[in-house]
SERO-4910 file (N, C-alpha, C, O; in steps of 0.05 Angstrom, whole numbers):
BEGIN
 pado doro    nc1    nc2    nc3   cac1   cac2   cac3    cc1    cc2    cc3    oc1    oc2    oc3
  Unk    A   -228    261   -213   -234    234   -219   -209    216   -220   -211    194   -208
  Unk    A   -186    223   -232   -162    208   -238   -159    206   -197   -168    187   -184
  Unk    A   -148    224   -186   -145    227   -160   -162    206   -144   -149    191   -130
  Unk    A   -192    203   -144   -196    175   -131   -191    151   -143   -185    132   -129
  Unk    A   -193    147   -177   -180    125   -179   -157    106   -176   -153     82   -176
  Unk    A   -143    130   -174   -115    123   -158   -116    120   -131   -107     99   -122
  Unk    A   -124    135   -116   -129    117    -89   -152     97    -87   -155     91    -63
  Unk    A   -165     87   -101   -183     66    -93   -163     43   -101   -161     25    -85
  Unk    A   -145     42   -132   -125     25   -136   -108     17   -117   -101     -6   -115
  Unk    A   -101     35   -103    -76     39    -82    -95     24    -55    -82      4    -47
  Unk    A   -111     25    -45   -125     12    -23   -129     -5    -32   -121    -22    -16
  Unk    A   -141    -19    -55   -136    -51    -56   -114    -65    -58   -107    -86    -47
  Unk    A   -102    -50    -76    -71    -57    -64    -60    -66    -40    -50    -88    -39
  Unk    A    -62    -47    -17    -59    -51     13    -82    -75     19    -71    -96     16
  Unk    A   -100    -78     24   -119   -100     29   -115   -120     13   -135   -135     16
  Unk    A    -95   -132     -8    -92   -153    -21    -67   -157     -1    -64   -179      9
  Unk    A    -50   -140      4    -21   -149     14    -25   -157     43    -10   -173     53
  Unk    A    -46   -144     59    -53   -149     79    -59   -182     90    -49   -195    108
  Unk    A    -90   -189     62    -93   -211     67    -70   -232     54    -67   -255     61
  Unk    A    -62   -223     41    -30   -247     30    -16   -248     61    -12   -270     73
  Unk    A    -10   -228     70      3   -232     97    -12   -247    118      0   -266    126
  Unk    A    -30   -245    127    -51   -261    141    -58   -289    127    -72   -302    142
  Unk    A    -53   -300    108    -61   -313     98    -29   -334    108    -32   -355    120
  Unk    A     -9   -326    104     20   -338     99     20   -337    136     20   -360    143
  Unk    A     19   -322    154      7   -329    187      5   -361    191     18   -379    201
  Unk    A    -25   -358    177    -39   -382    187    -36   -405    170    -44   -427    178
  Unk    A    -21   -401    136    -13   -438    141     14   -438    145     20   -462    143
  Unk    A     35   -423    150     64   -427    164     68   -417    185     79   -395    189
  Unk    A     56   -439    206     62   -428    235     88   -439    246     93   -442    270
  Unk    A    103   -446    226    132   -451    235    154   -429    233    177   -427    243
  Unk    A    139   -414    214    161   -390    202    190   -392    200    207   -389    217
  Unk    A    189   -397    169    217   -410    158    228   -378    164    215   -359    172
  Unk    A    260   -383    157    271   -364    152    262   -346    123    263   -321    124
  Unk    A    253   -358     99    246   -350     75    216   -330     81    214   -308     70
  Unk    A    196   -339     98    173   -333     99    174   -297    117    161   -278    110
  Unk    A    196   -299    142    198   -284    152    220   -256    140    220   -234    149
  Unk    A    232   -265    123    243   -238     97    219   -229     80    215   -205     76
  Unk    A    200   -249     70    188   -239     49    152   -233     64    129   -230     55
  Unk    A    162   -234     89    127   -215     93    145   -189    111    131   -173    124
  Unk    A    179   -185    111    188   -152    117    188   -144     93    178   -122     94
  Unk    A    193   -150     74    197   -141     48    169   -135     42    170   -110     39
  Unk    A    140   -143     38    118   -146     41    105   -119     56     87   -104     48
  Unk    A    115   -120     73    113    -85    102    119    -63     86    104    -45     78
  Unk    A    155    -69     81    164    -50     74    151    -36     45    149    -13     38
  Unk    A    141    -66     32    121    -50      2     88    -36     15     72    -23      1
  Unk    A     84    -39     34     55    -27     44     67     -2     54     54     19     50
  Unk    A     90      0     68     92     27     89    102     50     64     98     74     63
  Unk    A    118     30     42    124     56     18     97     58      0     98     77    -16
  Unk    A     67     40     -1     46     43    -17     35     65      1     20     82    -10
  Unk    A     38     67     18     18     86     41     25    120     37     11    140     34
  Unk    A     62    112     39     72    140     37     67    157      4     60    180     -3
  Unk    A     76    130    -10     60    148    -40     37    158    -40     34    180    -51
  Unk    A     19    147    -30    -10    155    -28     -4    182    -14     -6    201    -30
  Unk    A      1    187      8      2    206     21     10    234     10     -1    255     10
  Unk    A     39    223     -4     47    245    -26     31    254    -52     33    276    -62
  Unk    A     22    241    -56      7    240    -94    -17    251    -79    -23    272    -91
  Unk    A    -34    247    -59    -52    260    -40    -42    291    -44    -57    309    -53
  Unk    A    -20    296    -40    -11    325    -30     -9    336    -53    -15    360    -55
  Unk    A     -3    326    -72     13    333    -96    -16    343   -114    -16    365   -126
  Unk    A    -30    332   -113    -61    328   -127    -77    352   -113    -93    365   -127
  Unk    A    -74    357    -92    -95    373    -76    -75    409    -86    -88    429    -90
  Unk    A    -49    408    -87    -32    429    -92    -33    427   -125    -22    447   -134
  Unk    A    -42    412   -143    -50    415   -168    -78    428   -165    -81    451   -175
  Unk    A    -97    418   -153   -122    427   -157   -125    462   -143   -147    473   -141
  Unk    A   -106    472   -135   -103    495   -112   -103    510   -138   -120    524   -148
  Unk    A    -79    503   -146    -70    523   -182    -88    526   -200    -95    548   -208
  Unk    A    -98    503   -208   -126    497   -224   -143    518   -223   -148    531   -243
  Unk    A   -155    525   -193   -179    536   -182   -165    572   -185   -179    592   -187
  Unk    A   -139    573   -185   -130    603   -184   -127    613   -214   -120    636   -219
***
């Protein structure tokens, strides 16, 4: 139970940062210098939310392995 609530937290997470990014697209279609650091910075927090998931995924499934033995 803890294991999906943590990933259902973690996917809205990603789908809020997503639409903040899509959102900052379409009303600054001039793209300041400021806008274009803070939607890499923005990436860089989704591509490290993704990889946690991925890990805590592994980590959780190798808890539940022990559990069951």
């Amino acid at each position: 139970m803890k294991k999906n609530f943590i990933n259902k937290k973690i996917i809205i997470e990603l789908i809020i940062d997503i639409v903040f990014l899509l959102l900052i697209f379409y009303i600054d279609n001039e793209m300041d210098v400021f806008f274009i650091i803070f939607i890499i910075v923005d990436l860089i927090r989704i591509i490290h939310s993704i990889y946690s998931t991925i890990k805590l995924t592994k980590l959780t499934e190798n808890m539940d392995s022990v559990d069951e033995d």
